[in-house]
C-alpha positions as a Markdown table, in Angstrom:
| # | Residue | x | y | z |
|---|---|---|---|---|
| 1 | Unk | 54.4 | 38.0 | -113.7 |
| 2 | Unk | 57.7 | 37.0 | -114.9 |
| 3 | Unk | 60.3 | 36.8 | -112.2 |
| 4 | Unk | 64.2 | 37.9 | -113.6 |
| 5 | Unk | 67.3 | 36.7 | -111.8 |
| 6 | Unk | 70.3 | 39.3 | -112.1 |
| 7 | Unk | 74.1 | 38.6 | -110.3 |
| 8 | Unk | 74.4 | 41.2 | -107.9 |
| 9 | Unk | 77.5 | 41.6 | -109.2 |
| 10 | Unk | 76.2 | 43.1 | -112.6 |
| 11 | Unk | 76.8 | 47.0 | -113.0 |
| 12 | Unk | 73.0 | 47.6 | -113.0 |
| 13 | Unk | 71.8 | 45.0 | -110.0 |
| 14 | Unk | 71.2 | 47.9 | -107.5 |
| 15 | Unk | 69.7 | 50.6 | -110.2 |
| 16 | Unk | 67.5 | 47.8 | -111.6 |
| 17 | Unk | 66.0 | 46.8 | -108.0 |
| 18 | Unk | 65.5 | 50.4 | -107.4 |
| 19 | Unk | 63.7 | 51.2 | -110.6 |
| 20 | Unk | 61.7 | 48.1 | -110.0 |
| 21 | Unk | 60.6 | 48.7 | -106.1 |
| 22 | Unk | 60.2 | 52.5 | -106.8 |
| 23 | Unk | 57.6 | 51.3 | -109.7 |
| 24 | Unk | 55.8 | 49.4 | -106.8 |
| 25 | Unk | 57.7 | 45.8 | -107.5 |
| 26 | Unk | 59.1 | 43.2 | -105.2 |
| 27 | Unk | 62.3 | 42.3 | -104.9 |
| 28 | Unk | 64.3 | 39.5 | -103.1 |
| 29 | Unk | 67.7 | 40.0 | -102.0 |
| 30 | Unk | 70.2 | 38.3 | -99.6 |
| 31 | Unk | 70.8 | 39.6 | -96.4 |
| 32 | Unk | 73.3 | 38.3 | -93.2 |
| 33 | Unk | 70.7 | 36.1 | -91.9 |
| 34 | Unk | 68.3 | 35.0 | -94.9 |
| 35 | Unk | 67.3 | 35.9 | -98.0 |
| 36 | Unk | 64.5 | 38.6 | -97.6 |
| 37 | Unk | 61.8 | 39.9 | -100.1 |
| 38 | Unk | 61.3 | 43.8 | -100.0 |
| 39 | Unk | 58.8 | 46.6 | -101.0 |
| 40 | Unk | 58.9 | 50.6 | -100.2 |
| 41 | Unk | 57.1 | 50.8 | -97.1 |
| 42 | Unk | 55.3 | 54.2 | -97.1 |
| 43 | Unk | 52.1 | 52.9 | -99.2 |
| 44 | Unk | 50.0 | 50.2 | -98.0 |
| 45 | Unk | 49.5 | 48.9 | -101.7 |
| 46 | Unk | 53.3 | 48.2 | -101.7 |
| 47 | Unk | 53.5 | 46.3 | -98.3 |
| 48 | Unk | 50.4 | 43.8 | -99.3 |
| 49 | Unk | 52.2 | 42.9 | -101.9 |
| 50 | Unk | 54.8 | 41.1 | -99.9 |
| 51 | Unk | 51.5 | 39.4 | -97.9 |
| 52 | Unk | 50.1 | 38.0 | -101.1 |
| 53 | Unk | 53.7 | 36.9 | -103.0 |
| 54 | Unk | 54.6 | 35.0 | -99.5 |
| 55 | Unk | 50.5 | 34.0 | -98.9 |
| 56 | Unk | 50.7 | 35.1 | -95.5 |
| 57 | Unk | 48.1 | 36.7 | -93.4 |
| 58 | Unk | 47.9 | 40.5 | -93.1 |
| 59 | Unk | 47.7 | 40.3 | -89.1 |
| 60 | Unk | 51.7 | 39.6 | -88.9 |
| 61 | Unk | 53.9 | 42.4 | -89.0 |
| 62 | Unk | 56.5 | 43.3 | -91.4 |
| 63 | Unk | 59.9 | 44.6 | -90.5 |
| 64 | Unk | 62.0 | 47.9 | -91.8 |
| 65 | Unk | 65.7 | 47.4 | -92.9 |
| 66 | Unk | 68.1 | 50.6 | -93.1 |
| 67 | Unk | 71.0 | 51.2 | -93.9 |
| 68 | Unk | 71.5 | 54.0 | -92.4 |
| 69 | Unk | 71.0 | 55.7 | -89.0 |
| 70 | Unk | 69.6 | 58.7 | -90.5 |
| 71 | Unk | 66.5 | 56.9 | -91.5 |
| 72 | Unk | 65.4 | 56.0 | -88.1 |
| 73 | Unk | 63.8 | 59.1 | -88.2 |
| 74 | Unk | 61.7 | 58.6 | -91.7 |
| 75 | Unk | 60.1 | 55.2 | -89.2 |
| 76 | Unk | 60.0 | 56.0 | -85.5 |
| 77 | Unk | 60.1 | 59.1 | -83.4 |
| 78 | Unk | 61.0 | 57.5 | -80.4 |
| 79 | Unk | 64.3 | 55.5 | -80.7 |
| 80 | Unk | 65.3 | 56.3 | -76.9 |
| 81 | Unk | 69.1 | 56.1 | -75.7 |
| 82 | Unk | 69.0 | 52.2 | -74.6 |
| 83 | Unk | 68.1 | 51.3 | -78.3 |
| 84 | Unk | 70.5 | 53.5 | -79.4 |
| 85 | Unk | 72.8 | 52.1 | -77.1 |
| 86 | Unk | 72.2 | 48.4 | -78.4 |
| 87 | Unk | 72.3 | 49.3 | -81.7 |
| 88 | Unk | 75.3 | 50.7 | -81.8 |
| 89 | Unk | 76.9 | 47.7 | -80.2 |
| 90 | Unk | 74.9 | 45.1 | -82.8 |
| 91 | Unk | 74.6 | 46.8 | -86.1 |
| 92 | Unk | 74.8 | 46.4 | -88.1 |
| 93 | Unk | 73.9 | 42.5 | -87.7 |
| 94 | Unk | 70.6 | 39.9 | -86.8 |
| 95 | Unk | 69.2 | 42.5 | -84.0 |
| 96 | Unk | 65.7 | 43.7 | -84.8 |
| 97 | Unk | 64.4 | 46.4 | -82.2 |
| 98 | Unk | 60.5 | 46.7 | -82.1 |
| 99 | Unk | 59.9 | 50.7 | -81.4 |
| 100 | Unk | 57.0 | 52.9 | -81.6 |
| 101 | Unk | 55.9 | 53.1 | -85.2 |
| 102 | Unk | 55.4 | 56.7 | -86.7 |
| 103 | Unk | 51.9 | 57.1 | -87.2 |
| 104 | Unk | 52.3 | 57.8 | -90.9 |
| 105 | Unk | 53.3 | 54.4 | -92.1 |
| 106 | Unk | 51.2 | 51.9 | -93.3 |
| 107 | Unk | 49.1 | 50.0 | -90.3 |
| 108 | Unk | 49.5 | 46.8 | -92.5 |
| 109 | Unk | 52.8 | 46.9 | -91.0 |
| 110 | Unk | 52.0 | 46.1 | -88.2 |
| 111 | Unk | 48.9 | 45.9 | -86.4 |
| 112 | Unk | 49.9 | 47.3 | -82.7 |
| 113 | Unk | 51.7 | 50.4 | -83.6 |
| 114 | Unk | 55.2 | 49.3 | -83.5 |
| 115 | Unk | 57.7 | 48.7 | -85.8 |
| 116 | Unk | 61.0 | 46.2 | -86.0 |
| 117 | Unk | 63.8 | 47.9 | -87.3 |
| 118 | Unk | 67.4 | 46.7 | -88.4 |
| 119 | Unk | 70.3 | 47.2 | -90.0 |
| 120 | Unk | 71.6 | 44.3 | -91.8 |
| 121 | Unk | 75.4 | 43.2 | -91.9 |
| 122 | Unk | 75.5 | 42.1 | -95.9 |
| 123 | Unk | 77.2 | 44.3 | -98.5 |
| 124 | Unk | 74.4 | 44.0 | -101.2 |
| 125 | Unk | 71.5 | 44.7 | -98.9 |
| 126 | Unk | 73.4 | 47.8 | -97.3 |
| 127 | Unk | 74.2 | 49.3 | -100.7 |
| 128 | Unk | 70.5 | 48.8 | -101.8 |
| 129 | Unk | 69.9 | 50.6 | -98.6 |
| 130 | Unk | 71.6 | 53.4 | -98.5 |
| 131 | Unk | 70.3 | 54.4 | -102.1 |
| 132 | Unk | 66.6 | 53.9 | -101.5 |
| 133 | Unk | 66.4 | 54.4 | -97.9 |
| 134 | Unk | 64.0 | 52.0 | -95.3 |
| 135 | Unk | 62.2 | 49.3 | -97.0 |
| 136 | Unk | 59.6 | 46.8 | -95.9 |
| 137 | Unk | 61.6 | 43.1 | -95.7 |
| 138 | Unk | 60.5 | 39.4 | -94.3 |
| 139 | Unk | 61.9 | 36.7 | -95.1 |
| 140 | Unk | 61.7 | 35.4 | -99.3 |
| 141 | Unk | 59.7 | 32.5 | -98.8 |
| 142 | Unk | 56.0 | 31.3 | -99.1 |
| 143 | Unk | 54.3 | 30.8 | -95.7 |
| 144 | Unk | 55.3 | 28.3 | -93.5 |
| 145 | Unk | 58.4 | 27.3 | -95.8 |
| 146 | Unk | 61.7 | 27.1 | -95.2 |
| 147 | Unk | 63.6 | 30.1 | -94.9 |
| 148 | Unk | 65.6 | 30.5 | -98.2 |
| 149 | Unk | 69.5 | 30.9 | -98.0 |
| 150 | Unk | 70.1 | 31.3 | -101.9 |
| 151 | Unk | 68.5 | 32.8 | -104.8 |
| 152 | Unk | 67.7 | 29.3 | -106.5 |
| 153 | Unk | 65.4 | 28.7 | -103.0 |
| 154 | Unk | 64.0 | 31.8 | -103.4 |
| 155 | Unk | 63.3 | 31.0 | -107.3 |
| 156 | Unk | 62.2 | 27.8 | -106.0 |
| 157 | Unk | 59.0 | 29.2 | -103.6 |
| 158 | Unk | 58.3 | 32.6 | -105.6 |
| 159 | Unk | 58.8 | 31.9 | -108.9 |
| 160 | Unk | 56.0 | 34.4 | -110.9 |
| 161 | Unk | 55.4 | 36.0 | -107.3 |
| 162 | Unk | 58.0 | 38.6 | -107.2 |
| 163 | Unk | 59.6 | 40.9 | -110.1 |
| 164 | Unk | 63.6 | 40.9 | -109.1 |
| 165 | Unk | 65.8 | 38.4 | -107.4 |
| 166 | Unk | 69.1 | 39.4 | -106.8 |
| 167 | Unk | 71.9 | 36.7 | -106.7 |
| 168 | Unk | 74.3 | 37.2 | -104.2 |
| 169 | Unk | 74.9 | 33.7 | -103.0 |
| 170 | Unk | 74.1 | 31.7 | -100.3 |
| 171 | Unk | 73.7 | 33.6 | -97.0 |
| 172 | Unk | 76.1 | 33.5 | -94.1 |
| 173 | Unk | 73.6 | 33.2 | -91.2 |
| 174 | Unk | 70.8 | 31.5 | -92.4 |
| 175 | Unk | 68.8 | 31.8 | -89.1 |
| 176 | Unk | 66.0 | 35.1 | -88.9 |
| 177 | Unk | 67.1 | 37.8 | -86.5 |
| 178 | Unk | 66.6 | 38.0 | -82.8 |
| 179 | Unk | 63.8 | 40.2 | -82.0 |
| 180 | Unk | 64.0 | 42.4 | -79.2 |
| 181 | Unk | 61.2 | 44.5 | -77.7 |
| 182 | Unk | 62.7 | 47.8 | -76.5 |
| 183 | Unk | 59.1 | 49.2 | -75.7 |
| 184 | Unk | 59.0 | 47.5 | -72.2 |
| 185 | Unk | 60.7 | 48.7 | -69.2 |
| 186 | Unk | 62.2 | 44.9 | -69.2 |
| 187 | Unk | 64.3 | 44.1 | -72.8 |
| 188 | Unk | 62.2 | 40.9 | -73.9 |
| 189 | Unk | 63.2 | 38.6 | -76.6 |
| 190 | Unk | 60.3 | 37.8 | -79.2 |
| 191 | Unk | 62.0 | 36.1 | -81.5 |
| 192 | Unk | 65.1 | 34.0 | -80.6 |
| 193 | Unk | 67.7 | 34.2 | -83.2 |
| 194 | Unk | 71.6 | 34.8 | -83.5 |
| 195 | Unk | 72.0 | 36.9 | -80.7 |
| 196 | Unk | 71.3 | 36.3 | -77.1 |
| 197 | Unk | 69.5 | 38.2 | -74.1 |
| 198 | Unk | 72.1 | 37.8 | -71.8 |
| 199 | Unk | 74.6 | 39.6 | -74.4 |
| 200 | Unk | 72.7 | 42.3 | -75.3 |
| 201 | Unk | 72.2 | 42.9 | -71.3 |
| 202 | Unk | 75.8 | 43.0 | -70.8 |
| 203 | Unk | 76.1 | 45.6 | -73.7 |
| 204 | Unk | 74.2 | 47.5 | -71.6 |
| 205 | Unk | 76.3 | 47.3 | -68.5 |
């Protein structure tokens, strides 16, 4: 596999991803916390393909980005009014709610039956988004490396692993999202990242 580098920048970047992930590709692309490294998510043959680029067990789960609120409903039927309520106060941005996954998606997602879900604050990723709807993203980096904050990392680690990378420069955050289980009657953090409990408590107030 020959792995291309385009600017995102170019006229074609976004078309080009697209024709590549809708063909069953990877692509990397830079997000507002790290670069990630996508597939579609609605065939499991797509989604081990991130596994096996990043050599990463299967038993982990993958997250969905969107970049829109209308495609909550193409990944969970049950996105209650207290994660609506938080996502409407931190999206988009490094917030990824875990939610009951729709039973149709891919169980290599994740391997309880929920689903992480966010909406990324970065201008490329959206604009990807909101042409091809949710995709499958984790970070663009072999397992148990560091996470990559420009394309040249990501070249770097999965060079002849993944099809596409876009170039949009070095990423602003550079730390994974927080994770937030909004299953639980408690909001628990699984993940620490950018955002704290105690402010997405007080969001809630």
């Amino acid at each position: 596999m020959k792995t291309e580098i385009i600017k995102s920048d170019h006229p074609c970047a976004i078309s080009h991803a697209i024709d590549i992930l809708k063909n069953g590709g990877l692509v990397a692309f830079p997000t507002d916390t790290v670069y990630g490294l996508a597939s579609l998510p609605f065939k499991a043959e797509n989604v081990e393909g991130l596994f096996s680029a990043k050599g990463r067990s299967n038993t982990r789960a993958i997250a969905i980005l969107i970049g829109d609120y209308k495609d909550l409903q193409r990944v969970t039927d049950q996105f209650d009014e207290r994660a609506l309520r938080i996502a409407n106060r931190f999206w988009p941005g490094p917030l990824t709610l875990v939610v009951p996954k729709l039973p149709s998606l891919p169980d290599v997602l994740s391997p309880d039956g929920t689903i992480g879900v966010r909406m990324p604050d970065h201008p490329i990723a959206l604009a990807l988004l909101r042409e091809i709807g949710p995709l499958a993203v984790t970070s663009a980096n072999l397992s148990g490396e560091d996470n990559p904050n420009t394309a040249d990392e990501v070249y770097r680690q999965l060079n002849k692993r993944v099809h596409l990378i876009v170039d949009g420069g070095k990423t602003a955050g550079g730390v994974p999202s927080t994770v937030l289980d909004c299953i639980a009657t408690s909001l628990t953090i699984l993940r620490q990242g950018p955002i704290a409990l105690e402010s997405i408590e007080a969001a809630l107030l």
